[in-house]
N, C-alpha and C positions, 0 to 999 in steps of 0.2 A: 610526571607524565600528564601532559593534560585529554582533557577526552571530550570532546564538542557532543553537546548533548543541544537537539533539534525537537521542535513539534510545529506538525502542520495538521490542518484541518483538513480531511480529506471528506469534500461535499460529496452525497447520496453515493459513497461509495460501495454500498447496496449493488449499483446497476451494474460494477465494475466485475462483479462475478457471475453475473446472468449468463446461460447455457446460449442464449441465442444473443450471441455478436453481432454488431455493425461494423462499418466500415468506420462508423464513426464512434463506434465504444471502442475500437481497436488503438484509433487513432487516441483517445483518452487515455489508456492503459497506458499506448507509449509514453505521452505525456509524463505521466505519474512516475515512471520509471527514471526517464531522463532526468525530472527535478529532484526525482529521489538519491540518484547519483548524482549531481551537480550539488545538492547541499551535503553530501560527505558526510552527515554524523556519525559517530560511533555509540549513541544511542539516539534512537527516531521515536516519536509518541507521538502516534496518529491520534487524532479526537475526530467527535462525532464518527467513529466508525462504526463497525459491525458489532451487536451485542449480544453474538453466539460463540459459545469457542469455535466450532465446526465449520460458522462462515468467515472466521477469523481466519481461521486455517486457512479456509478453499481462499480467502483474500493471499493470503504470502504465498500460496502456490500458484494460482492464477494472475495474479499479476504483477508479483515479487519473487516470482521464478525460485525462490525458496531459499534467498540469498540474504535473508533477514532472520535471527530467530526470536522465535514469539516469546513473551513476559508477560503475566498479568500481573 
């Protein structure tokens, strides 16, 4: 069996969780999402991300819709 293992660098993905949305951090999340399904890994290892568990969390819920699960 093989298993496509992926890592991307997700820049100040910081903002990608902030309470107060734009039109154009909307437009970035979709982004993220699209390329996150378009590269299919069946393990992803984001870098430079969040270095909380809690905003790690609110990241796979807010903008990975919770369709990832988390590993440290």
């Amino acid at each position: 069996m093989l298993v496509k293992i992926s890592t991307w660098n997700v820049k100040h993905s910081q903002k990608l969780i902030e309470d107060d949305r734009s039109a154009d951090l909307l437009e970035r999340i979709g982004c993220v999402k699209d390329t996150i399904a378009l590269i299919n890994a069946g393990i992803l290892m984001l870098f430079e991300g969040l270095k909380e568990e809690a905003k790690i969390i609110d990241f796979c819920d807010k903008v990975l819709d919770n369709t990832w699960c988390l590993c440290f």
